[in-house]
The first five atom37 places (N, CA, C, CB, O) and aatype in JSON, in Angstrom:
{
  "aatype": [20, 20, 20, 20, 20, 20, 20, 20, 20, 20, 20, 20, 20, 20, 20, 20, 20, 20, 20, 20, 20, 20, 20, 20, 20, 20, 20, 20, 20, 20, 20, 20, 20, 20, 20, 20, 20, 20, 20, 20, 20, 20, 20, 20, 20, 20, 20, 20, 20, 20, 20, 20, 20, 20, 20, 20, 20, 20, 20, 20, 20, 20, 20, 20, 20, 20, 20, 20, 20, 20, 20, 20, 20, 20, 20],
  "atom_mask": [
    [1, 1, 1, 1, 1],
    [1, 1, 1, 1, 1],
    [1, 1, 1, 1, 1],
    [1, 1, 1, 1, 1],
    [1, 1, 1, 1, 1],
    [1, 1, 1, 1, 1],
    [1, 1, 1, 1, 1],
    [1, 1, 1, 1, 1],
    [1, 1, 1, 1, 1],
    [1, 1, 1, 1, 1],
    [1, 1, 1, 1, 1],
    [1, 1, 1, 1, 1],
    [1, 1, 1, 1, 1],
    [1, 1, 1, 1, 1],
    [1, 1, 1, 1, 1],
    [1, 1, 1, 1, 1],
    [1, 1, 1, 1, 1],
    [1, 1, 1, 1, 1],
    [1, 1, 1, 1, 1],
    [1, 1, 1, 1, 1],
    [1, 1, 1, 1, 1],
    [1, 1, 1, 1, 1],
    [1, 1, 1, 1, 1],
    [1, 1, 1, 1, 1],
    [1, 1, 1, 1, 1],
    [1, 1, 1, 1, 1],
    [1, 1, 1, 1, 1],
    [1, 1, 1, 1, 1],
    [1, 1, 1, 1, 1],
    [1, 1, 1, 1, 1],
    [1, 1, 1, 1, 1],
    [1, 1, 1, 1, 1],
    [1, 1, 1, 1, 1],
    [1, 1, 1, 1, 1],
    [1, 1, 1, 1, 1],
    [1, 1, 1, 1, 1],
    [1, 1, 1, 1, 1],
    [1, 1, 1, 1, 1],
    [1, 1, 1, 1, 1],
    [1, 1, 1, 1, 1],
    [1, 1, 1, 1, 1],
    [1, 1, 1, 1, 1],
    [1, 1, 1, 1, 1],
    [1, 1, 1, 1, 1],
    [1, 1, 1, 1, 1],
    [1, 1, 1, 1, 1],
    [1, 1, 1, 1, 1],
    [1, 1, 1, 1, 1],
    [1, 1, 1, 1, 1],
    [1, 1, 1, 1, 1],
    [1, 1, 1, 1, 1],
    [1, 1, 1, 1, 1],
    [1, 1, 1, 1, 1],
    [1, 1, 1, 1, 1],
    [1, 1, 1, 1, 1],
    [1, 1, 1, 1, 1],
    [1, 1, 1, 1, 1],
    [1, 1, 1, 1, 1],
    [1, 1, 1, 1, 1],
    [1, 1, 1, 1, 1],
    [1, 1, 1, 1, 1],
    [1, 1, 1, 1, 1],
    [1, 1, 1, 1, 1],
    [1, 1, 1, 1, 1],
    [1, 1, 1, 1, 1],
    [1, 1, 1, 1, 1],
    [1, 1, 1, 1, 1],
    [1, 1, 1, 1, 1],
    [1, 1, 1, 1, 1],
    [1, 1, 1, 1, 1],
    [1, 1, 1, 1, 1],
    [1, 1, 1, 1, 1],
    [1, 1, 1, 1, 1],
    [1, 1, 1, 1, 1],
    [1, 1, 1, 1, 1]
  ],
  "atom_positions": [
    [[102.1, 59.33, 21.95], [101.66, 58.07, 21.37], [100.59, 58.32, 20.31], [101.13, 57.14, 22.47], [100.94, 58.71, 19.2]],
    [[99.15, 58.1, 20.62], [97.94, 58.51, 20.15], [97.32, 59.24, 20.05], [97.42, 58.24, 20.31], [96.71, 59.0, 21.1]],
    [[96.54, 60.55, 19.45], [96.34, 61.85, 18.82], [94.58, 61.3, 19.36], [96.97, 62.18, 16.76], [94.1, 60.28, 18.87]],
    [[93.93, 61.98, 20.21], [92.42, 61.68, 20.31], [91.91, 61.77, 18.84], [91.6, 62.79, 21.34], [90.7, 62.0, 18.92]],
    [[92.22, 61.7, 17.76], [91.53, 61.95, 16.68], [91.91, 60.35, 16.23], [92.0, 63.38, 15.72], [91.0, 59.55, 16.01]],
    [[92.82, 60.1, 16.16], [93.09, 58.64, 15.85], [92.48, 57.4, 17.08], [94.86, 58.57, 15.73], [91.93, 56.36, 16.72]],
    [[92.63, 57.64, 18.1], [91.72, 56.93, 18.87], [90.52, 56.68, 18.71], [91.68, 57.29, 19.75], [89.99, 55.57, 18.58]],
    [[89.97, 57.85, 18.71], [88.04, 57.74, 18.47], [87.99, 57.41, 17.17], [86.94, 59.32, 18.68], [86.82, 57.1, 16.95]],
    [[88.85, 57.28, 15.83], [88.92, 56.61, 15.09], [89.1, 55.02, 14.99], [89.52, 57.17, 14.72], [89.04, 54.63, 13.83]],
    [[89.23, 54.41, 15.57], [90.05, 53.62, 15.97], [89.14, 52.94, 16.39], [91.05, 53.96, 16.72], [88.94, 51.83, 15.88]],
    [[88.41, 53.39, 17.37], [86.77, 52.88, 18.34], [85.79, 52.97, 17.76], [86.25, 53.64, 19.59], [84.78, 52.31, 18.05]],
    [[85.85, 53.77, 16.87], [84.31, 53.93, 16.4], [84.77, 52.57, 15.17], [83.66, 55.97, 15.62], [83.82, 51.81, 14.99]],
    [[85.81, 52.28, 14.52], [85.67, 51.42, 13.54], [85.78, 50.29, 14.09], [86.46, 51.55, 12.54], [85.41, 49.32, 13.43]],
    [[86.14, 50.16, 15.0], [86.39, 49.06, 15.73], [84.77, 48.17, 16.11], [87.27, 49.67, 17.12], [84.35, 47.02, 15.91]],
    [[84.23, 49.36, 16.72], [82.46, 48.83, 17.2], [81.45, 48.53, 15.88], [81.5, 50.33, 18.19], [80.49, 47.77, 15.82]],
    [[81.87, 49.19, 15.12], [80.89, 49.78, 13.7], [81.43, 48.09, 12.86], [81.74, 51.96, 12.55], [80.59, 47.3, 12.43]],
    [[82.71, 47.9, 12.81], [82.94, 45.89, 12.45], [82.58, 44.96, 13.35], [84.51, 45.3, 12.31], [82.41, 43.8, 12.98]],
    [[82.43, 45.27, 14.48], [81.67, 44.18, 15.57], [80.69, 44.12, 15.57], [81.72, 44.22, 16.79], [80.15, 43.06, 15.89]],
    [[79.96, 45.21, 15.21], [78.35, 45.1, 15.3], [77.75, 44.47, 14.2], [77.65, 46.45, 15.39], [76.8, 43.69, 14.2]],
    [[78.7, 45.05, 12.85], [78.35, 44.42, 11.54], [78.89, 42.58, 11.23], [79.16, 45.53, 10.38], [78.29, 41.88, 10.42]],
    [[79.92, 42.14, 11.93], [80.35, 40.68, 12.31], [78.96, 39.77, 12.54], [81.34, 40.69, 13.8], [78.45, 38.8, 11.99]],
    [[78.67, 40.53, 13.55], [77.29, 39.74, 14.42], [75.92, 40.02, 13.53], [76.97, 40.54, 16.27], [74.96, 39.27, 13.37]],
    [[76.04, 40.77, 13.23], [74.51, 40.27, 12.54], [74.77, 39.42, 11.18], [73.45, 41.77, 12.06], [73.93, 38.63, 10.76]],
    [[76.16, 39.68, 10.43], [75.66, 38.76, 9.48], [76.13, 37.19, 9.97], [76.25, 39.22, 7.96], [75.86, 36.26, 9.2]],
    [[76.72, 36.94, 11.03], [76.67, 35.87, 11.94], [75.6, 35.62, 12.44], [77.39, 35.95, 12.85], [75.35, 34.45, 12.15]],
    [[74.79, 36.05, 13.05], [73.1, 36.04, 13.12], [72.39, 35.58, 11.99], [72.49, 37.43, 13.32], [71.41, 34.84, 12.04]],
    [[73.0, 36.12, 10.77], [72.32, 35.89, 9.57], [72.55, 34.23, 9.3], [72.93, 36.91, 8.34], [71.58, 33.48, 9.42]],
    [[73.66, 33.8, 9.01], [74.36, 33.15, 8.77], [73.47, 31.69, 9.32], [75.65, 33.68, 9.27], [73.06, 30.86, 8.5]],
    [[73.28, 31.58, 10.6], [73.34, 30.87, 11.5], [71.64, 30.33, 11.08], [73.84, 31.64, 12.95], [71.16, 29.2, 11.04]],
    [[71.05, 31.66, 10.8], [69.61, 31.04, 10.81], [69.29, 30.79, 9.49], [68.48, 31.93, 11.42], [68.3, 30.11, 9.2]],
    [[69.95, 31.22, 8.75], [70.11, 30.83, 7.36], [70.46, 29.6, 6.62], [70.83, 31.5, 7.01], [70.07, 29.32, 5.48]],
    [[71.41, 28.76, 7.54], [71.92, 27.36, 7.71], [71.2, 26.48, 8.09], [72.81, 27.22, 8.46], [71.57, 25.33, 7.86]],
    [[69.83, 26.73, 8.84], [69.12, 25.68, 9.77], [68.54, 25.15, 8.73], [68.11, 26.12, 11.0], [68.22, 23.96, 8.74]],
    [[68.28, 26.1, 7.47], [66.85, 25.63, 6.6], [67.31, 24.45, 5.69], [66.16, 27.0, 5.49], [66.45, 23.56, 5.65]],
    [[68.17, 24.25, 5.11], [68.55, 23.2, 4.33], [68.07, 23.37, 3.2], [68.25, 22.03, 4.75], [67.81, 22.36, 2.55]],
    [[67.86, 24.38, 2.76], [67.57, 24.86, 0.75], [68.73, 24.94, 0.12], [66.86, 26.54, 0.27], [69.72, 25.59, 0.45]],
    [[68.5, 23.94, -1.19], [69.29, 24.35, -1.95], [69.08, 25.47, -3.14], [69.63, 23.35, -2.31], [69.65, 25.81, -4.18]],
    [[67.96, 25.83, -2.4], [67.65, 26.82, -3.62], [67.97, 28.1, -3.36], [66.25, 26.86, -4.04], [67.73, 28.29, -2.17]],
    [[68.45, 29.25, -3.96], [68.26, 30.69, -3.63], [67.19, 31.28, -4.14], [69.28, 31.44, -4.0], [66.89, 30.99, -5.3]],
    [[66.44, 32.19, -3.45], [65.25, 33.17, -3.39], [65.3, 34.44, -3.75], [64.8, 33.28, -2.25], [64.95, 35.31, -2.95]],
    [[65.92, 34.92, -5.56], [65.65, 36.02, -5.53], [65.09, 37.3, -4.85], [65.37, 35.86, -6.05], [63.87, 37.17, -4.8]],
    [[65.44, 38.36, -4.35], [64.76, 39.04, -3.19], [64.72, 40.73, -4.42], [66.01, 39.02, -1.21], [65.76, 41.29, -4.78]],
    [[63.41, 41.16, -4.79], [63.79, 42.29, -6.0], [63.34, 43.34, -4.83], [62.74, 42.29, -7.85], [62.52, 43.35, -3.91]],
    [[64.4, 44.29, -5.41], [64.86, 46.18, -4.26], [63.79, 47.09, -5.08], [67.2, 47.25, -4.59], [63.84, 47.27, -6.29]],
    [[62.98, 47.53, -4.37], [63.02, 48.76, -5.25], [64.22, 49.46, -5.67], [62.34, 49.68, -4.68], [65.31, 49.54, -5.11]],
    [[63.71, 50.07, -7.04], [65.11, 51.08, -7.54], [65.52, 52.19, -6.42], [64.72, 52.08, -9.09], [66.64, 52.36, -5.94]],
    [[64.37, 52.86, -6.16], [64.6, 54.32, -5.18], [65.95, 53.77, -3.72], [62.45, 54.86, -4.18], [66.98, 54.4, -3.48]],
    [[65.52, 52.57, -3.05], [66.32, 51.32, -2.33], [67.98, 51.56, -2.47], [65.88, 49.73, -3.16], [68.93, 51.74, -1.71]],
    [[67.76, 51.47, -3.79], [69.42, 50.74, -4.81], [70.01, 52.12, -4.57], [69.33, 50.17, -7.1], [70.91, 52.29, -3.75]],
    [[69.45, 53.13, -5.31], [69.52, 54.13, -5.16], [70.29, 55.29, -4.34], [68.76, 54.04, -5.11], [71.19, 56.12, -4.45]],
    [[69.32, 54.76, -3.41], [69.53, 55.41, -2.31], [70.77, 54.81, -1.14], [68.15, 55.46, -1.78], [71.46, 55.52, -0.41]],
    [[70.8, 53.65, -1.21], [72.3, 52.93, -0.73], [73.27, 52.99, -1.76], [72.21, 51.32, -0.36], [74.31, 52.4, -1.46]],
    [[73.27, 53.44, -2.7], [74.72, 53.48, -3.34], [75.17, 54.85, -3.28], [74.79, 52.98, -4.89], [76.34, 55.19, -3.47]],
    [[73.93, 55.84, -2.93], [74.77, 57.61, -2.69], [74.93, 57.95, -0.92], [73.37, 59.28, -3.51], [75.25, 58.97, -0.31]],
    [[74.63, 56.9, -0.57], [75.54, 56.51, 1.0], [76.58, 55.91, 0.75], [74.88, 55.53, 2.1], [77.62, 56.14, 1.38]],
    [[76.49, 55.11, -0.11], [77.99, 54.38, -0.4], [78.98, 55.67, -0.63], [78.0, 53.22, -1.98], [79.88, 55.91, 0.17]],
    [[78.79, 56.3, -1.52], [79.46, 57.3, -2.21], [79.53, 58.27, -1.1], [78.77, 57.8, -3.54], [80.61, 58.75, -0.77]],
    [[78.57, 58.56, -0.58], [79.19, 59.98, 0.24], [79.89, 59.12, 1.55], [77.66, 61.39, 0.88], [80.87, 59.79, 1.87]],
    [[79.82, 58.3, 2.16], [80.99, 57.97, 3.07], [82.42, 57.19, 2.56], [80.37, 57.09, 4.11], [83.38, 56.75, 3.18]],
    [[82.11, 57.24, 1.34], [83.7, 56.99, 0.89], [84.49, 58.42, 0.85], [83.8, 56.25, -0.77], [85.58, 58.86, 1.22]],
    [[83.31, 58.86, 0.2], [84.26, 60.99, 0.13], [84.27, 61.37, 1.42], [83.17, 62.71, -0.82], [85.04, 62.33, 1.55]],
    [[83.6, 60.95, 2.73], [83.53, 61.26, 3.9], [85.15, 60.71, 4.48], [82.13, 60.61, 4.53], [86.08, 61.21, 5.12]],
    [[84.98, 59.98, 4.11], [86.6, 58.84, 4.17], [87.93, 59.81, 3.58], [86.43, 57.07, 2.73], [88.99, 60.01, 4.17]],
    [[87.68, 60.15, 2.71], [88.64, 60.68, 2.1], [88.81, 61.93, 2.42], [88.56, 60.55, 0.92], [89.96, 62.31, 2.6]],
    [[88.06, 62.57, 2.52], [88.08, 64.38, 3.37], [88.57, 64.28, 4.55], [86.53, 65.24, 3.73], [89.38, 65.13, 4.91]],
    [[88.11, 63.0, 5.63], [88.61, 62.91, 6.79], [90.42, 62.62, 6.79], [87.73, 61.79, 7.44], [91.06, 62.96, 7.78]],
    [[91.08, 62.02, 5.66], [92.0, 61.11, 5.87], [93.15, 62.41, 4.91], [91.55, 59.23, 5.21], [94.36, 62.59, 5.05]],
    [[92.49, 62.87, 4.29], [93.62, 63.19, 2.92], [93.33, 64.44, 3.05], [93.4, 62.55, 1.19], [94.41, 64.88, 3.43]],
    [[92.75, 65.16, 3.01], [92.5, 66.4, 2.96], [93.85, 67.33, 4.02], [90.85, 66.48, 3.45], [94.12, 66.55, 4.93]],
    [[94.2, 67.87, 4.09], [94.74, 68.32, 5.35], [94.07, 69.81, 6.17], [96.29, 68.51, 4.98], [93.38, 70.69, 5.66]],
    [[94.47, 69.7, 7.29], [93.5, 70.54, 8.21], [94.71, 72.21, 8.04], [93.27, 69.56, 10.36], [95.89, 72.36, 7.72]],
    [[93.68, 73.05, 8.41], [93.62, 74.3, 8.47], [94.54, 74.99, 9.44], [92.39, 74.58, 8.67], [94.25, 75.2, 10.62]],
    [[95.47, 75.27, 8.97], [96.66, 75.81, 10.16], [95.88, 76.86, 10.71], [98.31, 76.46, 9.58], [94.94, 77.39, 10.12]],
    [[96.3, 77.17, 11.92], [95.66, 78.06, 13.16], [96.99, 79.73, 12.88], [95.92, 76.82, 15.34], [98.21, 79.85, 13.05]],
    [[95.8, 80.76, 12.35], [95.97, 81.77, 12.38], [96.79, 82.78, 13.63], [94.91, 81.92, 12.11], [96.89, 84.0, 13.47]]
  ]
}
């Protein structure tokens, strides 16, 4: 059926979208109570921006090494 490599794949993305569901549902919720129609610019530091977009980048190539790459036949 299922290859333990695809399973624990499978679970870990599975928990890693549930966890991320709920907080911006958390967000959401308390965010609604206030009744502004205004939005509140919020300014990042650059180093911030930065620094989350070469996480962005290395778990997309993390993504792709895991998925496409192919593994090492056994000698």
């Amino acid at each position: 059926m299922f290859s333990k490599k695809t399973l624990w794949g499978s679970l870990t993305a599975l928990v890693l979208l549930t966890g991320t569901s709920g907080v911006a549902l958390a967000e959401m919720s308390a965010s609604s109570s206030e009744q502004t129609s205004q939005f509140r610019r919020i300014e990042q530091p650059l180093g911030l921006k930065v620094g989350v977009a070469m996480l962005g980048f290395a778990l997309i190539g993390l993504e792709l090494w895991w998925f496409l790459l192919p593994e090492n036949p056994k000698s």
